[in-house]
N, C-alpha and C positions, 0 to 999 in steps of 0.2 A: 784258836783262830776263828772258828765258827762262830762260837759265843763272842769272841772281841766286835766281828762283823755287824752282828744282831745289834748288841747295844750302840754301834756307833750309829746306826741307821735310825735304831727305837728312839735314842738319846735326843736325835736330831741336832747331831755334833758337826755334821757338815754344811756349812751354811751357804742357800741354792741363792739368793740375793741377786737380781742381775747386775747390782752396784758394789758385789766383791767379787774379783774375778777369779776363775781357776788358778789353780797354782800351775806354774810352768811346764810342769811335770804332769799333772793332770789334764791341760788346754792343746799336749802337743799329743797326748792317748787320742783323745777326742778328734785331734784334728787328721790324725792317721785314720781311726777308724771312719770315720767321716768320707775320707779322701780316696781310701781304697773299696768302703760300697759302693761309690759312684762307679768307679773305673770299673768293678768287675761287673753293673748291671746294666751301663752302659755299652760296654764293650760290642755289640751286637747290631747297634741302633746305627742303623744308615739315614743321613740327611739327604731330605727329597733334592731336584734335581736344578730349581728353579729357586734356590734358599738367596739368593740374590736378586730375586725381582722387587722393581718399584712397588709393586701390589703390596706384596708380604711386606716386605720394609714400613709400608705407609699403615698398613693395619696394624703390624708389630708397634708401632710407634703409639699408635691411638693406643692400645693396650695397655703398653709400658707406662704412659701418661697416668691413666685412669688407676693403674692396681701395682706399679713397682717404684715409682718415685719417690714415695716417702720416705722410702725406704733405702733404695738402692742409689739414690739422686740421679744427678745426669750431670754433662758439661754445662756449667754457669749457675747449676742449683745449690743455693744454700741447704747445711742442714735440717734438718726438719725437727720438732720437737718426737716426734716418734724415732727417726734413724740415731739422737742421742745417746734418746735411753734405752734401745736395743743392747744385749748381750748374749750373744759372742755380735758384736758389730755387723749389721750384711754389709756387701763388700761393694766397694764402687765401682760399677761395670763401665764408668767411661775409661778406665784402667785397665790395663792386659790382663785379659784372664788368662788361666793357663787349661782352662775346659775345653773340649772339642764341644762340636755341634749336637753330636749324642747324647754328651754329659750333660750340656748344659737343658739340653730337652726332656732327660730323665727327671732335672734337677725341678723343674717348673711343674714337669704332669706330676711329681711323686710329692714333693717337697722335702722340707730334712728335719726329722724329729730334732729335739731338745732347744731349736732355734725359732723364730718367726717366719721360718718362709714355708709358707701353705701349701697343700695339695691342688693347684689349679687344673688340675685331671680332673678332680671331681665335679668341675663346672665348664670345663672348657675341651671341645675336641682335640685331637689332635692336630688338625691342619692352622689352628690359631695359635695352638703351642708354639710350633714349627715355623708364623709370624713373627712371636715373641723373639724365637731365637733370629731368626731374620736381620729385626733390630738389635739385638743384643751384641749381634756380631759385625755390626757396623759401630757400636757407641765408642770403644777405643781411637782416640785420635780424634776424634767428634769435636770439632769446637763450639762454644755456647751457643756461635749466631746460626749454624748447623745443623745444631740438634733443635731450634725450635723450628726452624724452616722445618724439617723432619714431622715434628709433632703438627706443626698447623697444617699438613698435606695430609694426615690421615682421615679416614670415614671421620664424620660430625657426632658419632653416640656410641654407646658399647653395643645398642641393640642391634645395631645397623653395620657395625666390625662382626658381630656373632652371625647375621644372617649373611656377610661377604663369606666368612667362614666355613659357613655351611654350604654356599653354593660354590665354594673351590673345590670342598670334599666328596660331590657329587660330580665335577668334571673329573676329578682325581678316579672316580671309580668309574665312570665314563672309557676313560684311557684306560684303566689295568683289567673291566673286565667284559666291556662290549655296552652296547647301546641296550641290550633287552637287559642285563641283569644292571644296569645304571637305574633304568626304567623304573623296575620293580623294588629298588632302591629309593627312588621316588614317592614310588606309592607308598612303600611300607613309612616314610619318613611324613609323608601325608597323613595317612592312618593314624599314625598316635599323635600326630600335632591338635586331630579333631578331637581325641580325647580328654579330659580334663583331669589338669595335675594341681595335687597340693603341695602349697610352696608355705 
């Protein structure tokens, strides 16, 4: 059994192609496994309290624009020559999804191996995650003349969505943990912005 495994791997008898799909049987392992990491690493995650303001929506929107469209499209978007030839497919969120707000915030900061959807943790706060899902969770039922009214109401740049971002996450700490450790939140946020990074 051991040795069968080896050679099929060594042989390279399983063919990864994203233009031949899993077999039925192997795409519905995947899709379990897949479906039940969310659920249990989500399971914890509370969406903040305001996940329905104009703000977050409009930011969420500029985001979605900029970094899931190609991807994920939107009401009245044609496919894209990238969301084609994606496999396993990503999924079209102007569609019911069946993720909570948690899942779907897990799904954005972590991303999901063996597919195209990235880690946007590694570049993006939480509080702009928390935009994304904002709009995510309005795109269902979204009609085409909708959803661009939507996109043409957010921030004008990513730079200028990222620094909205940032000064929500310092009211956010404001609120939960007083005016002096906001402050000092400030400072320190001061502090390394004057220091220089390699990018």
């Amino acid at each position: 059994m051991l040795l069968g495994g080896a050679a099929f791997v060594y042989f390279g008898i399983y063919n990864i192609a994203a233009d031949d799909p899993h077999t039925p049987f192997v795409y519905s392992v995947l899709d379990d496994v897949r479906d039940r990491s969310i659920e249990s690493r989500a399971a914890d995650i509370q969406a903040p309290a305001d996940l329905s303001s104009a703000d977050r929506i409009a930011r969420g929107a500029g985001l979605y624009q900029e970094m899931c469209v190609s991807c994920h499209l939107g009401p009245g978007v044609e496919p894209s020559e990238l969301s084609q030839g994606l496999y396993p497919q990503a999924p079209k969120l102007a569609g019911q999804t069946d993720h909570s707000p948690g899942e779907l915030f897990w799904i954005i900061k972590h991303g999901v191996k063996l597919t195209a959807m990235p880690a946007w943790g590694k570049s993006h706060s939480d509080p702009l995650i928390w935009d994304m899902v904002a709009f995510v969770g309005k795109l269902p039922g979204m009609s085409p003349a909708q959803f661009q009214e939507t996109i043409a109401s957010a921030p004008a740049g990513h730079d200028e969505m990222m620094e909205m971002g940032s000064d929500h996450h310092t009211e956010q700490q404001a609120i939960e943990t007083g005016p002096r450790q906001a402050q000092d939140a400030v400072d320190h946020e001061d502090a390394e912005g004057s220091a220089p990074h390699g990018h």
